[in-house]
C-alpha positions as CSV (number, residue, x, y, z in Angstrom):
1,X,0.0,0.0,0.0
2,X,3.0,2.3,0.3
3,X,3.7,3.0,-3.4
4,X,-0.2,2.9,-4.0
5,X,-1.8,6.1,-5.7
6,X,-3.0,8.7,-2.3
7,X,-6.6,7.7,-3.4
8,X,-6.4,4.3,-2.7
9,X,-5.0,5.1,1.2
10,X,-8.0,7.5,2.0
11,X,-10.6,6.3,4.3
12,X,-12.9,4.5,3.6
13,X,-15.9,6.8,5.0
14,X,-14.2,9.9,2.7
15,X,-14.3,6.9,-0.7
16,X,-17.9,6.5,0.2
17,X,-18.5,10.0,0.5
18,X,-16.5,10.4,-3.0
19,X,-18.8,7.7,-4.5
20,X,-22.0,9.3,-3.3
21,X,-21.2,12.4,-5.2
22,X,-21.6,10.2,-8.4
23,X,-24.2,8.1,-8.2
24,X,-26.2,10.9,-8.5
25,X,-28.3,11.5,-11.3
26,X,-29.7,15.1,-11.0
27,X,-25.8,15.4,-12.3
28,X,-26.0,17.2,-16.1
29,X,-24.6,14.5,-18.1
30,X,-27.1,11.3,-16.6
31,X,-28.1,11.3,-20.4
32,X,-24.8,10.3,-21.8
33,X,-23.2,9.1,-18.8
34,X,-25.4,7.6,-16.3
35,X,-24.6,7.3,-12.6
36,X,-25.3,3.7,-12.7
37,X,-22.5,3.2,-15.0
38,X,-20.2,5.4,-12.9
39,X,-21.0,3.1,-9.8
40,X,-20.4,-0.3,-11.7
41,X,-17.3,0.9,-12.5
42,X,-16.4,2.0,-9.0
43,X,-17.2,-1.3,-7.8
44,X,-14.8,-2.9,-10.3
45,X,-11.5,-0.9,-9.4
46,X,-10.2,-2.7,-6.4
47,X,-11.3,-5.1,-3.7
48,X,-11.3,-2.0,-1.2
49,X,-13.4,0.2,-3.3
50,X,-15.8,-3.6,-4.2
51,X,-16.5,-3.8,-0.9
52,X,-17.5,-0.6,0.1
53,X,-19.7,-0.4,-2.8
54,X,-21.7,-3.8,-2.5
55,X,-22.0,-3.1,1.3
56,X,-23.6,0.4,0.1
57,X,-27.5,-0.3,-0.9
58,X,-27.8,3.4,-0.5
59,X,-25.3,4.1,-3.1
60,X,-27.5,1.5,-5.6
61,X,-30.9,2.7,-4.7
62,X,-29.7,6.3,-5.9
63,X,-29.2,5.1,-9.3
64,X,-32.6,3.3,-11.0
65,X,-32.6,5.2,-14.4
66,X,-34.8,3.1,-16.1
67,X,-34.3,4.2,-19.6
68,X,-31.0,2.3,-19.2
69,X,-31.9,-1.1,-18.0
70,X,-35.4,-1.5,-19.8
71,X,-35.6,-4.2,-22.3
72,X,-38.0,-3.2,-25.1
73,X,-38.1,-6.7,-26.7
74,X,-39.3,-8.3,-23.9
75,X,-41.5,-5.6,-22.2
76,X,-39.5,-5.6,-18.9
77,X,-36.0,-4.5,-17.1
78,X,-32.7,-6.4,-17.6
79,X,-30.7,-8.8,-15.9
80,X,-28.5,-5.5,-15.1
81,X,-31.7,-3.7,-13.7
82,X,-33.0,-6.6,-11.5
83,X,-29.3,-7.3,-10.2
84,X,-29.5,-3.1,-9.5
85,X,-32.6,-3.3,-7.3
86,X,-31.4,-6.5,-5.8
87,X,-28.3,-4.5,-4.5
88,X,-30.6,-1.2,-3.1
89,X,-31.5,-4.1,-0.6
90,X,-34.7,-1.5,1.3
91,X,-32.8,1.5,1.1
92,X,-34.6,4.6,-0.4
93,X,-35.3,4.7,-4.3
94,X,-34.5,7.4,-6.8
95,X,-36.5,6.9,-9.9
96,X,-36.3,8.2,-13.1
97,X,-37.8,7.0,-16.3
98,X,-39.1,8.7,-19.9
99,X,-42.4,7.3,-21.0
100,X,-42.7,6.4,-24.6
101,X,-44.8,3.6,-25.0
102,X,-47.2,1.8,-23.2
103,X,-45.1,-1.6,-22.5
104,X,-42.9,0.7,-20.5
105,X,-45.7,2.5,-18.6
106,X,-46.7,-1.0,-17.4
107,X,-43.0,-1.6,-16.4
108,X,-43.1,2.0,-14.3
109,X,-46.4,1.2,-12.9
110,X,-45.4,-2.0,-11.2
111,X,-42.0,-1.4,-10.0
112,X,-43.5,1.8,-8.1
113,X,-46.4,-0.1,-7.3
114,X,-44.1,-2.3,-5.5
115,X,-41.5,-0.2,-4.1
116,X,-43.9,3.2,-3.3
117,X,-42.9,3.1,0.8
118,X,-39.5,3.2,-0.5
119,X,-39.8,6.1,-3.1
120,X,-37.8,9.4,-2.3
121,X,-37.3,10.6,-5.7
122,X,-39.1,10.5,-8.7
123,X,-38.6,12.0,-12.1
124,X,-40.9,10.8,-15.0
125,X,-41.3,12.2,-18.6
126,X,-43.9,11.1,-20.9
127,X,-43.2,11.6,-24.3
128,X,-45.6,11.3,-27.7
129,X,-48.4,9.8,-25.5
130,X,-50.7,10.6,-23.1
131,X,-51.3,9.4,-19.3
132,X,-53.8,6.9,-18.7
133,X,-56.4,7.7,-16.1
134,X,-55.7,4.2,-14.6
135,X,-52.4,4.0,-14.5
136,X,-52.4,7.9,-13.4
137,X,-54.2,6.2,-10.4
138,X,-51.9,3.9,-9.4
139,X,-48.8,5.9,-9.8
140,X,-49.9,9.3,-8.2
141,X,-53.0,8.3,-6.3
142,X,-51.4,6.0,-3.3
143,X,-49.8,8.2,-0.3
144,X,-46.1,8.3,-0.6
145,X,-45.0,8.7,3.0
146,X,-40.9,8.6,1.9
147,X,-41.2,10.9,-1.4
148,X,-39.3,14.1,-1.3
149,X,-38.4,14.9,-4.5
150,X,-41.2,15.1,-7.5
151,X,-41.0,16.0,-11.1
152,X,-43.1,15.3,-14.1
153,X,-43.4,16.5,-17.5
154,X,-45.9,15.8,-20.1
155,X,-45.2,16.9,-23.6
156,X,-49.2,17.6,-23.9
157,X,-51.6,19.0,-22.0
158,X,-53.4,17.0,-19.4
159,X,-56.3,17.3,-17.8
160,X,-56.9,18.5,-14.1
161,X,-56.7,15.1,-11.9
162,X,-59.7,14.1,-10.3
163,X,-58.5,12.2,-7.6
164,X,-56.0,13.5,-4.5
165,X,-52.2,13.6,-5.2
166,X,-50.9,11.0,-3.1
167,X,-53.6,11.2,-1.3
168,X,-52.8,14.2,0.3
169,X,-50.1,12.1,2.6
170,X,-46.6,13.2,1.3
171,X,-45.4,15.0,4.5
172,X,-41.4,14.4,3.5
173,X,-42.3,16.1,-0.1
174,X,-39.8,18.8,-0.4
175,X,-39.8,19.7,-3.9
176,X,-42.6,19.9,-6.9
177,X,-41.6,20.3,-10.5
178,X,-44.5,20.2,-13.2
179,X,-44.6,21.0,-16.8
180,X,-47.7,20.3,-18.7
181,X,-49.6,18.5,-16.1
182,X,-52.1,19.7,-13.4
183,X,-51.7,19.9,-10.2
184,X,-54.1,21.5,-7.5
185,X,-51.6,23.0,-4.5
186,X,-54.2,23.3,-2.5
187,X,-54.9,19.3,-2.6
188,X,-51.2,18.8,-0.6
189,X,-52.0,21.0,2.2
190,X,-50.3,19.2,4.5
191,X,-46.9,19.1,2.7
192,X,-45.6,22.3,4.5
193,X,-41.8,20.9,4.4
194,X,-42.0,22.1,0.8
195,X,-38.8,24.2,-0.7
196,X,-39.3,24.3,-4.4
197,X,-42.7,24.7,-6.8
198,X,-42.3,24.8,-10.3
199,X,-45.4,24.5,-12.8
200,X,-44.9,25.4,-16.3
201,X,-48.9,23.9,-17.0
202,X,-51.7,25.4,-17.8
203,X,-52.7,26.3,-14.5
204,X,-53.1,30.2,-13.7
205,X,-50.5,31.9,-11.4
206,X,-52.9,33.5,-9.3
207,X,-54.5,30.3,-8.3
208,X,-50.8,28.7,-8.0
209,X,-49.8,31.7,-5.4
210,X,-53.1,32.1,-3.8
211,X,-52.1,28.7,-2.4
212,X,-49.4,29.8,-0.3
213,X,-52.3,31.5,2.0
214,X,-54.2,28.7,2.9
215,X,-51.5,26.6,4.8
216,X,-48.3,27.9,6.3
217,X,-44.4,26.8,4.5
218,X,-42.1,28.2,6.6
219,X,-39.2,26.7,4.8
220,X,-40.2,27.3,0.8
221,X,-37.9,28.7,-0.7
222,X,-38.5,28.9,-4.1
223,X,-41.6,29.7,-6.4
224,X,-41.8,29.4,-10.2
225,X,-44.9,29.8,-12.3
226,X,-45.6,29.9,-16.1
227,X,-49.0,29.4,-16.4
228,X,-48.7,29.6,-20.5
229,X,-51.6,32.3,-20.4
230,X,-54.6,29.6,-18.8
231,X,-57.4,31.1,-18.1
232,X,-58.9,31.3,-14.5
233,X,-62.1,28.8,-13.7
234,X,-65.2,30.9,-13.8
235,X,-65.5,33.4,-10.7
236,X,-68.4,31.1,-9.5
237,X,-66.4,27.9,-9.4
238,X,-63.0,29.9,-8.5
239,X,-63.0,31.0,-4.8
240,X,-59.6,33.2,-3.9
241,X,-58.5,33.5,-0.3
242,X,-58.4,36.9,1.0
243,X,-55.0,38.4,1.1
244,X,-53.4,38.5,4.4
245,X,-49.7,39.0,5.7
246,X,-48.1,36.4,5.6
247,X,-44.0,35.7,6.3
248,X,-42.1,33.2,4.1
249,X,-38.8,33.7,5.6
250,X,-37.2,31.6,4.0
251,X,-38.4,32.8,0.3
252,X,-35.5,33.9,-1.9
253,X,-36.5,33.3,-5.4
254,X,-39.8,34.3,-6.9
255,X,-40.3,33.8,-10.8
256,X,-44.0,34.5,-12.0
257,X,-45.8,35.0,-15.9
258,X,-48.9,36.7,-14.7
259,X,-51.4,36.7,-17.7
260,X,-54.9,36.8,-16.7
261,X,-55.8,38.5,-12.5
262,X,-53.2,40.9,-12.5
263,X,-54.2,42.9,-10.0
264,X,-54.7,40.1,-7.8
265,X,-51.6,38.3,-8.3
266,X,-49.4,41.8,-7.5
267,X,-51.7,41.9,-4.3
268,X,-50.4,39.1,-2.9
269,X,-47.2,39.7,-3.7
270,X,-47.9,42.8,-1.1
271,X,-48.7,40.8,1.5
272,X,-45.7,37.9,1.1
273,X,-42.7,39.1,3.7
274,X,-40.0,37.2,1.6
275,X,-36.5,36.6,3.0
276,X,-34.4,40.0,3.0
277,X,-32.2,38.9,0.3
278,X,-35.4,37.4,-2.4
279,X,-35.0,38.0,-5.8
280,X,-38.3,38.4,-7.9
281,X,-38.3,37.6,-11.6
282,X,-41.8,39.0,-12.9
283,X,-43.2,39.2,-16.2
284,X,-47.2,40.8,-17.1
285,X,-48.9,40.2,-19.7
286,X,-51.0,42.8,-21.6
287,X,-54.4,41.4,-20.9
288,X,-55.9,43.2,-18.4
289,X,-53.9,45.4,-17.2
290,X,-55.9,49.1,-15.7
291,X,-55.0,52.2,-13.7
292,X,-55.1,50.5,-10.7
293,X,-52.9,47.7,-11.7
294,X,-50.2,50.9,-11.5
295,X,-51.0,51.8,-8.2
296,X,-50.4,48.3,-6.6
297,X,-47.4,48.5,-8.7
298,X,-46.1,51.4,-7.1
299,X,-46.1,48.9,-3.9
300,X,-44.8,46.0,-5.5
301,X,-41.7,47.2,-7.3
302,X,-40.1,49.3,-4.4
303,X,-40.5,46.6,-2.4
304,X,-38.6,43.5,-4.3
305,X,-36.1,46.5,-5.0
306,X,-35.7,46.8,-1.8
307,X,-34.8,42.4,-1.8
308,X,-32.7,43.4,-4.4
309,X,-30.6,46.4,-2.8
310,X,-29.3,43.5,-0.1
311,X,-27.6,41.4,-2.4
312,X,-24.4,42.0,-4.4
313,X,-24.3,44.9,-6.6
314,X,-24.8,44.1,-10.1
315,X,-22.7,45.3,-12.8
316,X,-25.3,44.4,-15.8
317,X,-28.6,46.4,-16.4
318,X,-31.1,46.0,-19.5
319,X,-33.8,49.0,-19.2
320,X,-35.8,48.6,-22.3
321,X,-39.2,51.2,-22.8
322,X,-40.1,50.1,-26.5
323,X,-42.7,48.9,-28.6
324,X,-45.6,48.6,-25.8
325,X,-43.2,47.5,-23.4
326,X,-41.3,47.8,-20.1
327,X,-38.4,45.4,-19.0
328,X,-35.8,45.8,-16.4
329,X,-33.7,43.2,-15.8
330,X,-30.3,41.5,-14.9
331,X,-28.8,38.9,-16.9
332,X,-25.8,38.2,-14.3
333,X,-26.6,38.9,-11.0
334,X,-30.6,37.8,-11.1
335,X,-31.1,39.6,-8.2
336,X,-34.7,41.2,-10.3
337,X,-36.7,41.3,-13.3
338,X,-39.7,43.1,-14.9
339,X,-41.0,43.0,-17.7
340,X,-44.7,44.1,-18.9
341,X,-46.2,44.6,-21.9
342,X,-48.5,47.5,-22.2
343,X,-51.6,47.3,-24.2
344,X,-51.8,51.4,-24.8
345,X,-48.4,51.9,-25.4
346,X,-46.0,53.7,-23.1
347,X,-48.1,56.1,-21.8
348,X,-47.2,59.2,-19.1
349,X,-49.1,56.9,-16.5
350,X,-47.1,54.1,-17.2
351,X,-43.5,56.3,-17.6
352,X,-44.4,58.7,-14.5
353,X,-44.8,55.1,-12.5
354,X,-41.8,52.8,-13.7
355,X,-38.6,55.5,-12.9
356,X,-40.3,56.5,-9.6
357,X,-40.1,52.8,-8.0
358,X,-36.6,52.6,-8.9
359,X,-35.4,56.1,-7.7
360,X,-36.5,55.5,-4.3
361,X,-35.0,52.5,-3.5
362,X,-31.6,52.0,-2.5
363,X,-30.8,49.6,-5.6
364,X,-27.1,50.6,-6.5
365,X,-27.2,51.9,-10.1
366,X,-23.9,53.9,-9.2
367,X,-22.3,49.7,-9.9
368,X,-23.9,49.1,-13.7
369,X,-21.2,49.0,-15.9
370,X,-22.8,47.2,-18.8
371,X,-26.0,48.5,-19.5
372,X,-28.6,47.6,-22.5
373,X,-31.0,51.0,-23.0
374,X,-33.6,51.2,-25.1
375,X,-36.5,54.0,-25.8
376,X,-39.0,54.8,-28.3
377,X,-38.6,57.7,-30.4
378,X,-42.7,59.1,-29.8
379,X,-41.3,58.8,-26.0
380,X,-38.7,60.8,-25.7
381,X,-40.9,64.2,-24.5
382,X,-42.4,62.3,-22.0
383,X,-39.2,60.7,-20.7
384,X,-37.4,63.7,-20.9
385,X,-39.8,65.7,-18.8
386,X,-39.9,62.8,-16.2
387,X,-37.7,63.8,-13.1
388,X,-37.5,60.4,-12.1
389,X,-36.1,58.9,-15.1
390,X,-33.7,61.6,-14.7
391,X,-32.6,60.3,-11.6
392,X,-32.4,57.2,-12.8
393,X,-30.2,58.3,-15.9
394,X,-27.5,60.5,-14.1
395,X,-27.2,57.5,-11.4
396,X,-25.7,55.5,-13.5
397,X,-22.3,56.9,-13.6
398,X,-20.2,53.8,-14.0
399,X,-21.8,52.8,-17.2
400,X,-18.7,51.7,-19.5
401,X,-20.6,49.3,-22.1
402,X,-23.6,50.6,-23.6
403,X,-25.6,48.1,-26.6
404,X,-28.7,51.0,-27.7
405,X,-30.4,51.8,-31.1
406,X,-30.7,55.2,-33.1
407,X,-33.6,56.4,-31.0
408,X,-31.8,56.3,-27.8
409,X,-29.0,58.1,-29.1
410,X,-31.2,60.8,-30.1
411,X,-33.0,60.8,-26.0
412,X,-29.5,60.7,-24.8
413,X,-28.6,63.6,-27.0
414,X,-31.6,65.5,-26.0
415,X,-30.7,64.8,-22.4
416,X,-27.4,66.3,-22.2
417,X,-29.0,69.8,-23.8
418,X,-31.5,70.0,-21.4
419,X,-29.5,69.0,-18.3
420,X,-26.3,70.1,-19.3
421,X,-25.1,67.1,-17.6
422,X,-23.5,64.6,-20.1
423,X,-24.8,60.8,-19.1
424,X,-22.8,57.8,-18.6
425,X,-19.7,60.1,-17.7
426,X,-17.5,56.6,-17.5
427,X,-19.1,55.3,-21.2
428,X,-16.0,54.2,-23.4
429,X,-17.8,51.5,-25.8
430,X,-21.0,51.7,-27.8
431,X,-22.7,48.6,-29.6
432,X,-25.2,49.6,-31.6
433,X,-27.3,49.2,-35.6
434,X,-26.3,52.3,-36.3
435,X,-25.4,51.9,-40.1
436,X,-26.1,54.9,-42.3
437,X,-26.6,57.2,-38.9
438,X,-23.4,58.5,-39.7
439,X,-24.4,62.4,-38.4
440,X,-26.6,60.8,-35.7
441,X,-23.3,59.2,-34.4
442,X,-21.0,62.1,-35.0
443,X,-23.5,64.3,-32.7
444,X,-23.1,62.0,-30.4
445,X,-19.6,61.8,-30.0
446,X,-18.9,65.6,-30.2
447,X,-21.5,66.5,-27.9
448,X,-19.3,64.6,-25.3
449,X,-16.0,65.7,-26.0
450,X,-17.5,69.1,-26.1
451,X,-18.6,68.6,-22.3
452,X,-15.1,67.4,-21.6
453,X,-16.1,63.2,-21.6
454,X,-13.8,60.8,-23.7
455,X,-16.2,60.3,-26.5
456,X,-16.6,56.5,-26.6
457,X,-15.8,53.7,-29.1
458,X,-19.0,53.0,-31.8
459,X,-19.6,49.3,-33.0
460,X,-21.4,49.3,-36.1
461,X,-23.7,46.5,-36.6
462,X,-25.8,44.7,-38.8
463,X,-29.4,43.3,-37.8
464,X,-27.8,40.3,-37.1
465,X,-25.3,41.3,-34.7
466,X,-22.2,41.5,-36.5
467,X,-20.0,44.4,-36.3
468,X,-18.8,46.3,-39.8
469,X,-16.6,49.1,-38.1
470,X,-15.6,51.0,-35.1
471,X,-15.5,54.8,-34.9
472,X,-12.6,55.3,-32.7
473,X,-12.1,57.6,-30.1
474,X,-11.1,61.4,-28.8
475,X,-10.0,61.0,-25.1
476,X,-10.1,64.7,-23.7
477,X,-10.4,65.6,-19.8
478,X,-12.9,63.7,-17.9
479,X,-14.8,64.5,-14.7
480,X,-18.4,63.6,-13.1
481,X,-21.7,64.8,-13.9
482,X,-19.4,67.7,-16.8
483,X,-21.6,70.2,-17.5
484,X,-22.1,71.9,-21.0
């Protein structure tokens, strides 16, 4: 053992801890290397490691991909699989299995049929074919007592379940992952230990966060909802909870698309008291949106921000107030998003709303460095005559990357003369489609180094991104907030 390789002279409690770490299959690569095959080969290295393996049923019960040991010849698992679940011994099961055809859904069926007091994960995908009501039954409908970890996805829509998800008795359930396939919260009251919900199905976010009311989780920490613009049940069949305060301290990622019930979905989101540091990723549709959906906005917004001020300071903005739209959003630091599209346009509502959440917050603009801006060109009076967005502009003095459009450069432009205070004061590189724009871009640039501001590189680019030239540029003396 002297000259042996340091791995083989660990101990044998850190190799099984090494091991562990790979027969995992929530690991990227389980499609092309599966942590079943990882674990045979561990327990074909050396005696030591043998041993430690096939005295592990743990390690075995982890790995149960049954896309890898089903036999589709003869309509059941292989020698490989049996000898797999022979080795779990009754240790916990992690399950995971795509769907194609119906031989296979028979194969599922049983083995969790068999083995559902057992069952801590399970991650099922049915593809090109629909679930059967029976089987449905006998898979989902049976408590499941040892099941924390749930996912499902469907590749069509299915229809609302009629009968009680486990039976309402999964109290170890700590995660729910859904895509095309319904499932009524409000049916698993009882699973408070919950940390993670994720339903991309057709069911509507308001109904999906209006669960959260009825029955405390004081350790979720995670809520994700694309409702893929469902309609709510009628108002008679529909009953809401009232809105109350309600803490969810341990809350730190929200992530809605809020088509239909605006107003009440932004109401809740009033009276959730997330963790200090939650980072809300929020996205309204056009339908129904009123006056009033403004004013609870003016709660909302400030609020998150507020989440968002807590965290590290971003360095990437986009701010986008285009074509019926709002967004603003961070592609690094994910700290908060928004984006809504406006069915009248970007009205003086809508503008005199939007800059005012973000100016008084303490969100730290003063640390963009890369920032995406975008306005429409029928907006600029209105933005221009907005103190808030002023605020907002002449906060961002770090700016050194800026990717805009023609229109912007003409608000920005605008701004300086009326302020006589050039923006983005540290700006050395421009992206932008600017081709043919040649006296749009030379305005630019002079207006700057006529304030005293190195006027900033140009990329020139086509609609598709590439760039056909640089301007260069004239460094003169710099200082903050220069004016004209």
């Amino acid at each position: 053992m002297a000259n042996s390789p340091p791995i083989h002279r660990l101990h044998s409690d850190i190799l099984w801890r090494f091991f562990s770490l790979n027969a995992d299959m929530e690991l990227g690569d389980e499609d092309s290397k599966p942590a079943m095959f990882t674990l045979r080969t561990i327990s074909q290295v050396c005696p030591l490691w043998r041993g430690i393996a096939m005295n592990s049923p743990s390690l075995w019960g982890r790995v149960i991909n049954i896309d890898v040991v089903f036999k589709r010849r003869a309509t059941s698992l292989t020698k490989w699989g049996n000898e797999i679940l022979r080795r779990s011994g009754d240790s916990d099961l992690y399950i995971r299995a795509t769907i194609d055809v119906g031989i296979k859904e028979d194969v599922v069926e049983s083995l969790l049929r068999q083995n559902r007091h057992r069952i801590r994960s399970l991650d099922l995908e049915f593809q090109e074919r629909p679930i059967s009501g029976e089987k449905l039954q006998g898979i989902f409908g049976v408590p499941a007592v040892a099941l924390e970890n749930f996912r499902i996805h469907c590749d069509g829509y299915e229809k609302e379940s009629k009968f009680v998800l486990f039976q309402n008795n999964a109290p170890s359930l700590r995660r729910v992952s859904t895509t095309n396939f319904m499932v009524d919260l409000k049916k698993l009251l009882g699973v408070s230990n919950l940390r993670y919900i994720q339903s991309s199905s057709p069911i509507p976010t308001v109904e999906l966060l209006s669960s959260l009311f009825l029955a405390p989780f004081p350790f979720l920490e995670c809520v994700v909802c694309d409702d893929f613009g469902a309609r709510p049940k009628d108002a008679e069949e529909a009953v809401l909870p009232s809105p109350h305060p309600i803490s969810l301290p341990c809350l730190r990622r929200i992530e809605l698309v809020v088509t239909y019930e605006v107003n009440n979905t932004l109401t809740m989101l009033t009276h959730i008291t997330p963790n200090e540091r939650c980072a809300l990723n929020l996205s309204v549709e056009e339908y129904f949106v009123d006056n009033s959906t403004f004013a609870i906005l003016r709660e909302v917004l400030p609020k998150y921000l507020r989440c968002a001020a807590q965290m590290s300071p971003a360095t990437d903005l986009c701010l986008i107030m285009h074509q019926n739209r709002f967004m603003f959003c961070q592609y690094r630091g994910r700290s908060f998003s928004f984006h809504m599209q406006l069915p009248d346009g970007l009205h003086d509502r809508a503008i005199s709303t939007f800059p005012s959440c973000f100016a008084h917050t303490t969100f730290r603009f003063d640390s963009i460095e890369e920032l995406v801006l975008r306005v429409e060109g029928d907006d600029v009076d209105f933005l221009l005559a907005n103190e808030s967005m002023e605020k907002l502009v002449l906060g961002l003095v770090s700016v050194k990357f800026l990717e805009t459009d023609s229109e912007t450069l003409v608000y920005l432009n605008r701004f300086l003369l009326k302020t006589g205070i050039v923006p983005f004061p540290s700006l050395r590189t421009v992206k932008s489609p600017l081709e043919d724009a040649d006296q749009l871009i030379q305005d630019f640039r002079d207006a700057r180094a006529a304030a005293g501001v190195a006027a900033p590189y140009i990329d020139v680019q086509d609609i598709k991104g590439f760039r056909l030239y640089r301007i260069g540029s004239q460094t003169r003396g710099t200082r903050t907030h220069p004016r004209v």
